[in-house]
C-alpha positions in Angstrom: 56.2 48.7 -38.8 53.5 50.0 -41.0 54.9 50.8 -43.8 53.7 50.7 -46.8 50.9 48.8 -45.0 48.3 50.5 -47.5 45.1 48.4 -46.2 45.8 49.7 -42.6 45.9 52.8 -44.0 42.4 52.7 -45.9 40.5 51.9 -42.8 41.1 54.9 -41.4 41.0 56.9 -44.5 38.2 55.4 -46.5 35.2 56.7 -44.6 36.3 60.0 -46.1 34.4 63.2 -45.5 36.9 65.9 -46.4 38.8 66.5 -49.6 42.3 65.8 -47.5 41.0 62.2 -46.8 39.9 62.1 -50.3 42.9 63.1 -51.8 44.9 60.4 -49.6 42.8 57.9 -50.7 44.1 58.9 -54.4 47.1 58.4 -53.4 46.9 55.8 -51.2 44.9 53.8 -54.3 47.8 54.9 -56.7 50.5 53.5 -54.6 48.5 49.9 -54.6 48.2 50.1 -58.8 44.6 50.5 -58.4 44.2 53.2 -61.1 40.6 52.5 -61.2 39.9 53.3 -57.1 41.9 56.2 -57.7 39.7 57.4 -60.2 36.5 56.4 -58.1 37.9 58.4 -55.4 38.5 61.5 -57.4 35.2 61.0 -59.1 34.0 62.0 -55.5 36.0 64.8 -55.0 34.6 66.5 -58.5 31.1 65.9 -57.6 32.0 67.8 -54.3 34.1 70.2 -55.8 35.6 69.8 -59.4 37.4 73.5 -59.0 39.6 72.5 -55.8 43.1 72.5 -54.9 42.8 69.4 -53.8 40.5 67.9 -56.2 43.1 69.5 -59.5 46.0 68.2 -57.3 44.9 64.3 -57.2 43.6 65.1 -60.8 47.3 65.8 -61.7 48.4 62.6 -60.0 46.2 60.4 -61.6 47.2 61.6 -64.6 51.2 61.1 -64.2 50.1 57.7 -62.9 48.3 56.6 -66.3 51.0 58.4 -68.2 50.8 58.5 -71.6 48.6 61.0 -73.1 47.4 62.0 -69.9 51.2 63.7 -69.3 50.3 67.1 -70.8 47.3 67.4 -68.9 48.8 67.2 -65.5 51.7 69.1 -66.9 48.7 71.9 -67.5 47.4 71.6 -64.0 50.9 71.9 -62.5 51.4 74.6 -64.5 48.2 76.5 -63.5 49.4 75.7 -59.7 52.5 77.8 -60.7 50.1 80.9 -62.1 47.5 81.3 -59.6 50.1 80.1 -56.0 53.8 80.7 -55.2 56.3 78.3 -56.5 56.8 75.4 -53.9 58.8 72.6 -54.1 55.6 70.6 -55.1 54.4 72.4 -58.1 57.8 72.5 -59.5 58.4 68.5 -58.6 55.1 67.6 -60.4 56.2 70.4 -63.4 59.2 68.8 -63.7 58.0 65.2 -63.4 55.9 65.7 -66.3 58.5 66.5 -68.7 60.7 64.0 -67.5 57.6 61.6 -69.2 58.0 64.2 -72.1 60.8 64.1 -72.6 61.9 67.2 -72.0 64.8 66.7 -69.8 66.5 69.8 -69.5 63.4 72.1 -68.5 63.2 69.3 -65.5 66.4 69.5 -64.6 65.7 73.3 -64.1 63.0 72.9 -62.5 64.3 70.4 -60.7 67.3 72.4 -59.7 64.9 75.6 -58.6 63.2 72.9 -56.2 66.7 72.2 -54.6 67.1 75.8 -54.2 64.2 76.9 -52.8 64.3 73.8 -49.8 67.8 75.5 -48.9 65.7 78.8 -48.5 63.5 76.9 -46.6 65.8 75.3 -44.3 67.4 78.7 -43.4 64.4 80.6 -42.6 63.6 77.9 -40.5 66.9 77.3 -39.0 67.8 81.3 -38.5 67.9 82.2 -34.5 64.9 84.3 -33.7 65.8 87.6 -33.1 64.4 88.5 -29.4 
């Protein structure tokens, strides 16, 4: 009913006040092709905090959204997820992403294929019985 119903979603999104709301809003403005909301928006969240998950994460999207030169460095903030967290199915969809746009099609594909792997984990651990 509401899909893809992005105004909707802004009115109860836009008064902000935490870096989730903040970092929806990037994405929310990304998804409406307004690059330059987006980077209002994450203007915000660097004044708040520039050091962030959050704040690096919508920094990463904004950068695979302008493409271009701007690949590499989201590529780099991926890939700085990867060293400091452990390996989910989001950092290696954004690493992979990125060298899709670089060309680099069979380190995606591997990445790619380590994402599909580790949502089977997933869906076992989650769909073992409890032992009781």
């Amino acid at each position: 009913m509401h899909e893809e119903d992005y105004n909707e979603a802004l009115k109860h999104t836009h008064a902000g006040g935490t870096m989730d709301l903040h970092a929806l809003n990037v994405q929310i403005f990304i998804k409406m092709y307004r690059a330059d909301y987006a980077e209002k928006q994450l203007r915000v969240m660097q004044q708040i905090d520039e050091d962030h998950t959050l704040t690096q994460l919508a920094s990463a999207w904004l950068n695979l959204a302008a493409g271009g030169s701007k690949i590499p460095e989201a590529y780099l903030i991926f890939q700085d997820f990867s060293d400091k967290y452990p390996m989910t199915c989001l950092i290696l969809n954004g690493k992979a992403v990125c060298c899709m746009q670089m060309g680099n099609f069979d380190e995606a594909e591997t990445l790619l294929l380590e994402a599909l792997n580790q949502g089977f984990r997933w869906i076992g651990i989650c769909l073992k019985p409890s032992m009781a």
